[in-house]
C-alpha positions, 0 to 999 in steps of 0.5 A: 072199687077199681080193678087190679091191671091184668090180663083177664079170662073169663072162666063161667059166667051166667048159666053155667054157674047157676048150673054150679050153684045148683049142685052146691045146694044139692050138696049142702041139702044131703050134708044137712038133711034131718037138721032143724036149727040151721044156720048159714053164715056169709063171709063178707063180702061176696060170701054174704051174696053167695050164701043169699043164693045157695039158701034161695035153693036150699029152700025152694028146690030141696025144702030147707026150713028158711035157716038163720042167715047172718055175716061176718066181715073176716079180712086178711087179703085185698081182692088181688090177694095182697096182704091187708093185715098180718093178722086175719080180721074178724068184725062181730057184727054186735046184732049178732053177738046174742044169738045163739048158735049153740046147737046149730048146723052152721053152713059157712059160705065163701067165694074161694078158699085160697090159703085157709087163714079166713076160713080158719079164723071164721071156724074158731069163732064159730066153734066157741059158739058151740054149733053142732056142726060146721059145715063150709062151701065154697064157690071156688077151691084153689088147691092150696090151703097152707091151714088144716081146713076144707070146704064140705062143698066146692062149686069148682076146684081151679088150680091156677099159677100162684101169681093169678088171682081168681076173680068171683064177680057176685052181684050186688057188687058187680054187674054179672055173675061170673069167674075170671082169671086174672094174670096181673101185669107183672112190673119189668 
């Protein structure tokens, strides 16, 4: 995927996000402590990596029984937060239909919480499923939800310019863990 042409700023990268990543799940381990059916839920695209890390340690470091770990594909903006679709999408993967959630701790996972309408979508899906609880983390709050939706855990909260984009690079889909601020060229 190209990236959108801008100035760009390198806000964390390496050891220090996985300083970042280390006190998400620290604080994903309280909010789910005692629990035994568990599941964490990956938003599509970056989320699904994220969540694939935060379960590592909520396992390893903090002895998580190895939860259910699904995705959903949830889209509204592209990655330079223009609109995509006027309504929020969600794609049930039809794998995951049949499962039953009902009962769980949900842990929803995503890259940055912008105005809320993913998030929002994601919840009420969830919620038809009859969870126990839904809990969200995020990477990176931007300050600006517009919806009546919070993340339970946020690696950073970065308050930027309306105009920049926050950038999480996630491998698999890029080289380096990192986040970036992106000024995109403004046209005039």
């Amino acid at each position: 995927m190209d990236r959108p042409p801008g100035m760009r700023t390198c806000l964390y990268e390496g050891d220090a996000l996985d300083g970042v990543m280390d006190d998400m799940a620290r604080r994903a381990a309280a909010l789910l402590a005692g629990r035994e059916r568990v599941a964490v839920i990956g938003i599509l695209r970056r989320g699904a990596p994220l969540a694939d890390r935060l379960c590592e340690r909520l396992v390893r470091r903090h002895g998580l029984v190895p939860p259910l770990r699904l995705d959903l594909q949830v889209k509204r903006y592209a990655d330079d937060l223009t609109l995509l679709h006027p309504e929020t999408r969600l794609t049930e993967d039809a794998a995951h239909a049949a499962l039953d959630l009902e009962g769980r701790s949900l842990l929803v996972v995503d890259d940055v919480l912008y105005t809320g309408h993913s998030l929002l979508r994601v919840l009420e899906y969830l919620a038809r499923r009859r969870p126990a609880e839904i809990r969200v983390a995020v990477l990176v709050d931007r300050g600006v939800c517009v919806l009546p939706v919070h993340a339970d855990v946020v690696g950073r909260r970065l308050e930027v310019a309306a105009g920049d984009v926050i950038e999480c690079n996630v491998p698999p889909y890029e080289p380096d863990f990192r986040i970036e601020l992106l000024r995109p060229l403004r046209a005039g």
